[in-house]
N, C-alpha and C positions, 0 to 999 in steps of 0.2 A: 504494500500500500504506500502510495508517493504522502510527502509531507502535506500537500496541498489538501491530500483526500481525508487525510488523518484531521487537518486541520478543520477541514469542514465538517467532519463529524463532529467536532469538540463543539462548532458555535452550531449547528443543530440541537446537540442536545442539550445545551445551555440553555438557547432558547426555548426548547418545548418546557423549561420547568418555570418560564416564566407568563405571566398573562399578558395577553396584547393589550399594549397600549398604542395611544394618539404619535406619532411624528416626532422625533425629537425637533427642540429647534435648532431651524440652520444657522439661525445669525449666532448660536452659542458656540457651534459645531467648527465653524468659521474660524474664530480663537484660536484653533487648534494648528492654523495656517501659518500665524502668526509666529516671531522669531523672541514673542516676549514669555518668558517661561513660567512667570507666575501667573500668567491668563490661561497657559494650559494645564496648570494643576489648580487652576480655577474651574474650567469644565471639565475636571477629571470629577470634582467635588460634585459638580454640578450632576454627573452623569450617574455620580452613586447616588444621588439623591432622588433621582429619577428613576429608579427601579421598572427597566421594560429589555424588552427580546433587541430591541435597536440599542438601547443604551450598556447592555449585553454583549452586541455586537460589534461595536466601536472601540470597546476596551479588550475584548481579546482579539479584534485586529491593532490595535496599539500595542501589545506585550508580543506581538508574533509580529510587528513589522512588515506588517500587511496594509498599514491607511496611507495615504495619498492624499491629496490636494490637486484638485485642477479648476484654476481661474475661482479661487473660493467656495469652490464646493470640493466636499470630502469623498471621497471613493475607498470602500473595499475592493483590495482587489485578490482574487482567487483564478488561477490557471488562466492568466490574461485577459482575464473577467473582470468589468468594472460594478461594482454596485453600490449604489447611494446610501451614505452610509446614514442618514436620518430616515430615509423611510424602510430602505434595503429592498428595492427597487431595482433590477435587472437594466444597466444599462449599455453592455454589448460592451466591445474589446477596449481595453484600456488607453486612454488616447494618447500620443506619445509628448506629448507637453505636462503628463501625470509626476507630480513628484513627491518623494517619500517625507511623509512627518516624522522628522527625527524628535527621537524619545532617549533623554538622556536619563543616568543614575537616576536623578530624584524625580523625574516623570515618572520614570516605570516603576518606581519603591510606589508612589500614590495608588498607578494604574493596578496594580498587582494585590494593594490594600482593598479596593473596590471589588477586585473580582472574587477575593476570599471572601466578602461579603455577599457577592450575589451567589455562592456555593451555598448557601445555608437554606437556600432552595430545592436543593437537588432530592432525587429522589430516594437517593441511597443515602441511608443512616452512617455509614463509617464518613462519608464525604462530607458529612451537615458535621458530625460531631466535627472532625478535625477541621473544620470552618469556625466553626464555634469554640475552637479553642484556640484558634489562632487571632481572631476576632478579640478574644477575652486577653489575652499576651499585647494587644496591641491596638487597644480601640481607638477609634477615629471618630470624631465630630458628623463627617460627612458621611460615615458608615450608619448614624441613627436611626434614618426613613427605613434603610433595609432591616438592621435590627428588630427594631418594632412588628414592621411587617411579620419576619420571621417569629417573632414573640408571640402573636397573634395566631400563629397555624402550627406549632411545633407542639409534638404531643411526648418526645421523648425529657423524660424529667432531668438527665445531666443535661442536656444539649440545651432545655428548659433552663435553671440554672448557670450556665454560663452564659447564655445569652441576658441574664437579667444582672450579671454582674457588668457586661461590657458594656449595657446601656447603663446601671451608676455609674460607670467608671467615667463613662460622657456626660451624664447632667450631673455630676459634683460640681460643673463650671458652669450650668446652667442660669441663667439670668433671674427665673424665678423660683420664689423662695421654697413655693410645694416640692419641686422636682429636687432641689439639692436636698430639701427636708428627707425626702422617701429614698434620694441614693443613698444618703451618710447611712439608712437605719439596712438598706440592703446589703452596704459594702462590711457594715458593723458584722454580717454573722458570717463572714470569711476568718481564713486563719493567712492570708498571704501577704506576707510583709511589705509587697511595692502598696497593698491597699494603705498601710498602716500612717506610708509616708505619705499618702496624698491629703488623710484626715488629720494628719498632723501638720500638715501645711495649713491650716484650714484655720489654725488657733494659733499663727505665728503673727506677732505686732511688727506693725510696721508707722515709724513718727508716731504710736500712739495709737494706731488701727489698729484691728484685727482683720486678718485677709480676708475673712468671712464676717461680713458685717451682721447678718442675722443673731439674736442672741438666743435663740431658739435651735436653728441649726447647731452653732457652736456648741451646747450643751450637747447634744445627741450626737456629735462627734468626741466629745470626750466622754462622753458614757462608753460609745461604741469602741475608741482607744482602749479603755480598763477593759470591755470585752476583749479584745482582739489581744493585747497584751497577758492576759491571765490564761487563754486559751495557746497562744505562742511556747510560753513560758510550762504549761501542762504538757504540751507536745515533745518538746524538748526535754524535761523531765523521762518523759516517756522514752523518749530515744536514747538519753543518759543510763538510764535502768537495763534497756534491752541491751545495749554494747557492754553493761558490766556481766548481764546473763551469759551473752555468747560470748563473752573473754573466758566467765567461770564454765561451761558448757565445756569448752576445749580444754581445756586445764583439767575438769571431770575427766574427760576421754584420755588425758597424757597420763594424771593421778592416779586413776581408779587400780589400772592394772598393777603398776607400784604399791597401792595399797597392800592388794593380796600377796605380792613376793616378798612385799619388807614385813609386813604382819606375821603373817606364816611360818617363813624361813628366816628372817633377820637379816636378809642380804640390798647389800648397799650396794644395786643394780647401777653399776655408771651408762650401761648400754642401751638401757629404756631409752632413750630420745631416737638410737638408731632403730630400735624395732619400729617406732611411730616410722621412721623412715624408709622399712622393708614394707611397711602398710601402705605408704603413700606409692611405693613405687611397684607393688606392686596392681594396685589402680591406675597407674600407668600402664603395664603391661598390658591389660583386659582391654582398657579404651583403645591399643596399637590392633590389638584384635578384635574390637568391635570392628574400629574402619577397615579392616582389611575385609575380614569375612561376612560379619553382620551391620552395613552401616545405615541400612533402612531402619534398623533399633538401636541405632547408635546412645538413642537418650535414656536408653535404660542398662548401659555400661557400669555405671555408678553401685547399681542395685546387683549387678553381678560381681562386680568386686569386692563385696562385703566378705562373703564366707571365702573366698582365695589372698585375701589380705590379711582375716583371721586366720588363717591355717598355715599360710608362709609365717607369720612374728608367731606362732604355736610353734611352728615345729622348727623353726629358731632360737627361740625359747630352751626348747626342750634340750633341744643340741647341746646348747651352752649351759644346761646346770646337770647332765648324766657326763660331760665331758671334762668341766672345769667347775664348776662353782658346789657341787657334790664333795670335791676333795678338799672345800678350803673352808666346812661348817666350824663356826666358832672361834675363825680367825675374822675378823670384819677388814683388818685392813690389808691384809693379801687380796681377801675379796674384791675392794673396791681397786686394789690396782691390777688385777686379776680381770676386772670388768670393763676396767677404762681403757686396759688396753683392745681388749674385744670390738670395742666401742671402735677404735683406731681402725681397727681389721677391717668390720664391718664397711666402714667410709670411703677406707680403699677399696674393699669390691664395688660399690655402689660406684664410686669413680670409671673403676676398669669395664665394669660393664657397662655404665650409662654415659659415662664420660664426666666431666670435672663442672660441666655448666647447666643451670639449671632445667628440667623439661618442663616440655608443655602438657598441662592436664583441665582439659576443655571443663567448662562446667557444660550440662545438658541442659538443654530449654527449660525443663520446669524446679531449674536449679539458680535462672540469670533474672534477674527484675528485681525488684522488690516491691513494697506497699509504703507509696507518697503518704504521712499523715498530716505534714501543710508541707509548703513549697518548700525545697533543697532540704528534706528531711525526710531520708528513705528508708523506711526496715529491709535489707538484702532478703528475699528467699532462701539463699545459700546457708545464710548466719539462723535466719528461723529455722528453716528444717534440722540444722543440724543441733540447735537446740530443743528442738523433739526428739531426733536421733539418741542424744546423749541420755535422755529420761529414758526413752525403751532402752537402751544399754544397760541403764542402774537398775531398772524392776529387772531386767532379764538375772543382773546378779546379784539381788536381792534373794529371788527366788531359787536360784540355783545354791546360795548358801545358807537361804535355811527350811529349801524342803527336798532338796537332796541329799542320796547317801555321799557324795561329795564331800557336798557343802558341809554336813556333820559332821564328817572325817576331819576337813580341815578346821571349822571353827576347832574341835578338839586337839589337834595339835597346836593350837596358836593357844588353848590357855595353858597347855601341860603336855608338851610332847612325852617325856617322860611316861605319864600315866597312858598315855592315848597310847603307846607304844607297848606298853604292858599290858594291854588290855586288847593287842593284836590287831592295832589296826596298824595297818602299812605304809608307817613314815616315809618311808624312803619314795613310794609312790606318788604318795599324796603330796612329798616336796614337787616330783617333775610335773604330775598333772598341774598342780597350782602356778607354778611357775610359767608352763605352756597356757593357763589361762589369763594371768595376769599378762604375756606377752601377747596373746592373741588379743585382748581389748585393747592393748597397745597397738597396733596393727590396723583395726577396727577405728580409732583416731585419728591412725594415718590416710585414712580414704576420707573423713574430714576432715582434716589440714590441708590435704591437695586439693579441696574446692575452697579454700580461700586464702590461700599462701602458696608460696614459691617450693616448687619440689625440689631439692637439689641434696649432695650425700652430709653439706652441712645442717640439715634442716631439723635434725632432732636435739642441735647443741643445744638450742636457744629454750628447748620444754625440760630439759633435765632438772636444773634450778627449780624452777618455778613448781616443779612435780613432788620433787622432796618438800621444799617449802608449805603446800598443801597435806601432803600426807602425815609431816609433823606436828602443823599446827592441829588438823582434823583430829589425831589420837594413830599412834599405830595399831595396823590392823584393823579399823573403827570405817569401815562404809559410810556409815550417817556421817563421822567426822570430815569422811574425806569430801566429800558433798557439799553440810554447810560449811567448808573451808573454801574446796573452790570458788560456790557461787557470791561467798561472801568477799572473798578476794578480789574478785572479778569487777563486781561490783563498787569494791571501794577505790578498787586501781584507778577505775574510768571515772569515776568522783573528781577522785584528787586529779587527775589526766587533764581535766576541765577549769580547774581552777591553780595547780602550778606547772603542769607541763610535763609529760611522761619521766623524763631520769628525776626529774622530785617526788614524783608518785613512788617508784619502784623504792626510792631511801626509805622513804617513809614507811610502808606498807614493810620492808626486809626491819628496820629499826622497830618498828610493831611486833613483829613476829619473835623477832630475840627477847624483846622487853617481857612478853607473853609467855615463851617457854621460860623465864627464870623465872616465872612466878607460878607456872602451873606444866609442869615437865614432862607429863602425861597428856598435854593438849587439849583441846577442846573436851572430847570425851574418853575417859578412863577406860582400860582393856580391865575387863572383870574376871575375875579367876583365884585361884587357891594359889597358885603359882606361878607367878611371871620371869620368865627365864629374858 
């Protein structure tokens, strides 16, 4: 299809979504000829104000560089076709004395505001909405008539709603005192802060005026301010709160597993941050094989690297305490350098097989967006789900430790190995299964950290820290503890985050934590038992 055919189709069906009206006028149309340029964003104005199929068609031959001029009258011209562009009137081949009305930068920024206005006509709802929201981003004086119009026939309630916000956002400047009265109480039940400055311009003195002479007005714009500000300031809160869940959320999923290996066994795992990074990469792995094999379900990659993420940091896990951390119970600090060098090992394979620079680990479509709660204030999908993730991860081992024979086994070794050993249950196993579980939720974490952080073999340095930190404060071996530790962490990091700036948060928050264990050494919650080894 030539451009010419594409284009005709565009001012056809523009027009069928308009009602015929009378002629535009010529002598307005005329201006257009003219070399003075604010006479033609004078009848650009004009032309939005006039809402018809001609004044429709005049402005998307202006944006397509399609209008002419011959001896004062204005011509479309289409496949050497001339047509009158006020009534649109067929008037045979274009005559060669035709010449083109040039439309510079700010003609076509006007010409291009008018036509997103006459979209809110159209017959398809995603083309109205995004009219209507481009309308609301950028209302115009001269976009009113169509506005209104539209306000009058639109039956969808956002498209409704935005449109009644870009007509206050035009009569706030309105002459009479009703319309500025009903915009300020319209504009009042928004949360978007360019509103906030136009009602706050509204109560600025000038020699002793007020920009807004009404004293009626005035009040219901400072009412509406305290709305808009208290509603702001909620939101905000609100988004403070969520960034401290989904900090503690991830710190759950680093902690958790740590929990059960430091609990249980007493070992001072330096390697935990690289199992989260055998998890991350191995979500890697499944997404290179979604696209190759499966990439028609590529968006459900994610959901198959759960159990192959948990099963590689399990039987990574397991490698490392039947091979090395088995021989070094009851020493802790062979352990931990026993672990840290692991941790080394680990980083170099990660290197040698994936290489030294970061990879890429797509998020899937119903993993990328989030939910606006006012303007530039977004909750990520990514960060919510995986703060639902993290809760089914804690009931899943919740219930695994205390309504399995597991879960039995090991709470009993964790108050009294000893007795639990005496009484036949099989220490030695119940260290590797524990251990492979605690590495496996490690793992498990690392398929959420590749959807919102950098995969790379240094990626688990940075959770090590912050993992013990939680699991100490929480109580060893203590689930609930490790929990309200994270979330509470989480939470106060992104506090402090907000009011001195992250490396003052973390002093603070690490200086907390020291000042806490000298004063309750057992953490949050106490391990209860006859005997604590």
């Amino acid at each position: 299809m030539t451009r010419s055919a594409i284009y005709l189709c565009c001012i056809v069906l523009a027009l069928l979504s308009l009602p015929a009206r009378a002629a535009l006028d010529a002598s307005q149309l005329s201006k257009l000829a003219a070399d003075d340029n604010d006479a033609k964003v004078a009848v650009v104005k004009y032309l939005a104000s006039h809402p018809s199929r001609e004044a429709e068609a005049v402005l998307t031959a202006m944006d397509n560089d399609a209008l002419y001029q011959n001896q004062g009258r204005l011509l479309i011209v289409r496949d050497d076709q001339a047509i009158d562009a006020a009534t649109l009137q067929a008037l045979g081949p274009v005559p060669d004395s035709a010449e083109s009305i040039i439309v510079n930068n700010r003609l076509r920024g006007a010409v291009q505001g008018a036509l997103s206005a006459f979209k809110l006509f159209s017959s398809d709802l995603a083309t109205r909405l995004k009219a209507a929201r481009d309308v609301k981003q950028d209302p115009r004086p001269e976009q009113l008539p169509l506005i209104q119009q539209a306000l009058a026939k639109e039956t969808n309630a956002e498209i409704h709603q935005d449109l009644l916000l870009a007509q206050a956002s035009i009569q706030i400047s309105s002459s009479n005192e009703a319309e500025r009265l009903a915009a300020v109480k319209i504009l009042g039940a928004t949360n978007n802060p360019e509103v906030r400055t136009k009602l706050a311009d509204m109560l600025i003195q000038n020699n002793g005026h007020y920009n807004e002479a009404s004293p009626v007005v005035r009040a219901a714009a400072q009412q509406a301010l305290k709305s808009i500000d208290l509603r702001i300031s909620l939101a905000r809160a609100a988004a403070s709160l969520f960034s401290g869940l989904s900090l503690g959320s991830v710190l759950l999923l680093a902690a958790l597993g740590l929990a059960i290996t430091y609990g249980v066994m007493g070992v001072i795992n330096m390697a935990h941050g690289e199992l989260l990074m055998v998890g991350a990469y191995a979500t890697y792995f499944v997404q290179g094989w979604f696209k190759t094999h499966l990439p028609q379900h590529f968006d459900w990659y994610v959901l198959a690297a759960l159990p192959i993420a948990f099963l590689a940091a399990a039987g990574v896990g397991m490698v490392m305490e039947r091979l090395v951390i088995r021989r070094l119970y009851g020493r802790p600090l062979e352990t931990l350098l026993a672990t840290w060098g692991i941790s080394l090992i680990l980083i170099q394979l990660a290197r040698v097989s994936f290489g030294a620079q970061n990879v890429d680990v797509a998020n899937p479509s119903w993993l990328s967006g989030g939910v606006e709660i006012i303007q530039d204030v977004v909750l990520p999908w990514n960060r919510i789900i995986i703060l639902g993730f993290s809760m089914v991860v804690l009931v899943f081992m919740s219930f695994l430790l205390s309504r399995t024979r597991l879960g039995l086994f090991m709470r009993a070794v964790t108050q009294n190995r000893a007795m639990a050993g005496a009484l036949g249950v099989p220490t030695g196993t119940v260290d590797t299964l524990a251990f492979g579980l605690g590495a496996g939720i490690a793992g498990l974490g690392g398929v959420a950290l590749s959807q919102i952080s950098n995969v790379g073999p240094d990626m688990g340095q940075g959770y090590i820290v912050d993992s013990f930190m939680v699991v100490v404060l929480g109580g060893v071996g203590q689930i609930a503890g490790t929990v309200y530790a994270a979330l509470g962490l989480g939470i106060v990091n992104k506090l402090l985050e907000s009011w001195s700036g992250a490396v003052i948060a973390k002093i603070v928050v690490l200086v907390f934590i020291i000042l806490f264990i000298q004063k309750r050494p057992q953490g949050l919650f106490a391990l209860k038992g006859r005997s604590v080894d």
